[in-house]
C-alpha positions in Angstrom: 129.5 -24.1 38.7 125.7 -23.8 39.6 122.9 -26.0 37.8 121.1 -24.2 34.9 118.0 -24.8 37.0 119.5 -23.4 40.2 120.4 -20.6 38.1 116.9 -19.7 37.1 115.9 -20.2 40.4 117.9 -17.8 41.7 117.3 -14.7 39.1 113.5 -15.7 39.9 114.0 -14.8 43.7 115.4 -11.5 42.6 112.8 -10.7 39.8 111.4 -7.4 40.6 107.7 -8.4 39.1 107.3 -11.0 41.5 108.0 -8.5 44.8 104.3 -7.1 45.6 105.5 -4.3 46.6 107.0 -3.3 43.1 104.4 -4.9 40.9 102.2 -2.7 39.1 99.2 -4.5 39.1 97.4 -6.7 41.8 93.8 -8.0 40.2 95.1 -12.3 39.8 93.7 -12.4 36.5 96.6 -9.8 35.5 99.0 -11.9 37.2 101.1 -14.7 35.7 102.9 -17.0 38.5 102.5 -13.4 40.7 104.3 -11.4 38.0 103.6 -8.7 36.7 105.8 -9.3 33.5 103.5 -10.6 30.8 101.0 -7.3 32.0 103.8 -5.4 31.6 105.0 -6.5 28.3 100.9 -6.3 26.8 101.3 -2.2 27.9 104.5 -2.0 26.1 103.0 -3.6 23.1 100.0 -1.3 23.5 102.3 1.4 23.3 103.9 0.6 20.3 100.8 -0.3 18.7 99.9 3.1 19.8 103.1 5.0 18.5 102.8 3.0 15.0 99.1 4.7 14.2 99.8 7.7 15.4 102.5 7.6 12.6 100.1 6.7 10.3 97.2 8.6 11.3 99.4 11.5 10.7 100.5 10.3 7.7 97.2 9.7 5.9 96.3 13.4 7.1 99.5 14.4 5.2 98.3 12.9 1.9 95.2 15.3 2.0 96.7 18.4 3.9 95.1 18.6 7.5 96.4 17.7 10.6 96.4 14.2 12.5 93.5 15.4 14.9 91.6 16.8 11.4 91.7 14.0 9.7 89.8 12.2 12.6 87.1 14.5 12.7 86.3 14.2 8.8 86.2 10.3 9.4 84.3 10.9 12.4 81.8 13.3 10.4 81.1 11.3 7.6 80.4 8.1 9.3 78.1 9.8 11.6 74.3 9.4 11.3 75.0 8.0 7.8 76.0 11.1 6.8 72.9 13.8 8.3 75.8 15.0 9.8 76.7 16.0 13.8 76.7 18.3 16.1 79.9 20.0 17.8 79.4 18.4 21.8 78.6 14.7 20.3 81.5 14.8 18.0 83.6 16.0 21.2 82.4 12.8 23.0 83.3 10.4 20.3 86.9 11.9 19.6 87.0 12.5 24.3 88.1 16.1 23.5 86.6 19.0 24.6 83.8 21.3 22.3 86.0 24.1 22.4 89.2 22.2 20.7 86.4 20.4 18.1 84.9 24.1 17.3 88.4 25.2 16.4 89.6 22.8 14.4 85.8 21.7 12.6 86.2 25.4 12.1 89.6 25.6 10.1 88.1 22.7 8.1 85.3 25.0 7.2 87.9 27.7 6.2 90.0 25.3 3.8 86.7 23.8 2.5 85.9 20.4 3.7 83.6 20.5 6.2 80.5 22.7 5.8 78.4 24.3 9.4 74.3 24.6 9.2 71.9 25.1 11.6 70.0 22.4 13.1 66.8 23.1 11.6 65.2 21.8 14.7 67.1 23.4 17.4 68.6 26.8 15.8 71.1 26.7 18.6 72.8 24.0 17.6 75.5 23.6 14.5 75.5 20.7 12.4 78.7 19.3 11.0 78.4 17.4 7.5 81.2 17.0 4.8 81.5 19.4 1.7 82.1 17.2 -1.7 85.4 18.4 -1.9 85.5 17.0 2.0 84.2 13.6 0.2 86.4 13.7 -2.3 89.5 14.4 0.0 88.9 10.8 1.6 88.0 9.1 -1.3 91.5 9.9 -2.9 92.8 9.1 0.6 91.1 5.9 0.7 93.4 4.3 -2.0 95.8 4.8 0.1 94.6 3.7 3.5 93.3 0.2 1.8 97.2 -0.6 1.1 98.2 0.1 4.2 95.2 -1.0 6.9 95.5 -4.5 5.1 99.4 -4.9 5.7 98.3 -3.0 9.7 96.0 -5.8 10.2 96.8 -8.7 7.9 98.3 -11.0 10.8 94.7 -11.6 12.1 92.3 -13.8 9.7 88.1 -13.0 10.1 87.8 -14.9 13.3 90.6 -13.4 15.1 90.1 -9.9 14.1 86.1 -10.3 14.9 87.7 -11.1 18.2 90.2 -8.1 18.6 87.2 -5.9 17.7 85.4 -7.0 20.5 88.1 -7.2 23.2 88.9 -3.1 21.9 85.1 -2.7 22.4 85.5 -3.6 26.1 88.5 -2.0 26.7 87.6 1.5 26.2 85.3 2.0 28.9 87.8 0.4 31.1 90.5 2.7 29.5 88.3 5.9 31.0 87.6 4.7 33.6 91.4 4.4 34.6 92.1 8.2 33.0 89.7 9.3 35.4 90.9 7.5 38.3 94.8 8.8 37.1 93.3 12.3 37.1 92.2 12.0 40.5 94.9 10.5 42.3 97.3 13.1 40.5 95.1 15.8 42.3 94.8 14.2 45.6 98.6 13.8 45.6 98.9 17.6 44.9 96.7 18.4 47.8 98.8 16.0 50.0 101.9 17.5 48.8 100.3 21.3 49.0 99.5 20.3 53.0 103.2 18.5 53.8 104.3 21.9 52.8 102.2 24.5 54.0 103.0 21.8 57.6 
């Protein structure tokens, strides 16, 4: 009967996340022991963290009777330029959707109430985006709510710690579209490869 030592020594030669060629990252800083396991188990997590607010994002929208996607763009609106309101395009780039989707759905807002549409009255072309009071009074019933559960959501972290989490989120978004872009790409340069190999 093998050592327990030997033992771990041997499933660590055939460990996957050590082989370069499998792992899916290369930077050393994102390696552990030239693993790619812990990296690998901080996406997961990412992705349930991910999964568990899209659950609740869509269920605080439910409490006030808009959509997931909605109820972003009210939170967006009323935060923005405490509360002058905001055009269509910059709401699109704080949400990373396009204008079109934004001028659809800021426009079914309009329809059920909660969001009113004015002219800039320094630039006629563009539409301002500001909150109706029954928009304000949508998320204040909805805030009730949203204390109870953001405290349980973030109440393994105290001040320090979440101050900290803040900031690392802060840096990762760039970094996240940077990488979207980069996906993006390579997915088309793979379809041109793959449109050439067969046209060959």
């Amino acid at each position: 009967m093998a050592k327990p030592g030997t033992r771990r020594r041997d499933v660590r030669k055939c460990d996957p996340s050590t082989h370069p060629a499998l792992r899916t990252v290369s930077s050393a800083a994102l390696l552990s022991d030239g693993s790619d396991t812990v990296f690998r188990q901080t996406i997961h997590n990412l992705m349930v963290v991910s999964n568990s607010v899209d659950i609740l994002g869509g269920g605080f929208a439910k409490l006030i009777g808009v959509t997931g996607p909605q109820h972003e763009l009210l939170m967006l609106i009323y935060r923005a330029n405490d509360g002058l309101g905001i055009g269509v395009g910059e709401l699109a780039g704080l949400i990373k959707l396009t204008s079109a989707f934004v001028a659809t759905e800021t426009g079914k807002l309009r329809a059920a109430g909660l969001v009113a549409k004015t002219p800039d009255k320094g630039d006629r072309r563009r539409v301002v985006l500001r909150l109706t009071e029954l928009g304000r009074q949508k998320l204040a019933f909805l805030a009730n709510f949203q204390r109870q559960v953001n405290d349980v959501l973030f109440g393994c972290f105290d001040a320090p710690a979440f101050q900290a989490f803040s900031r690392y989120l802060e840096e990762l978004v760039p970094c996240t579209e940077r990488a979207g872009d980069l996906v993006t790409m390579l997915g088309r340069e793979q379809e041109r490869a793959n449109r050439t190999r067969q046209r060959a």
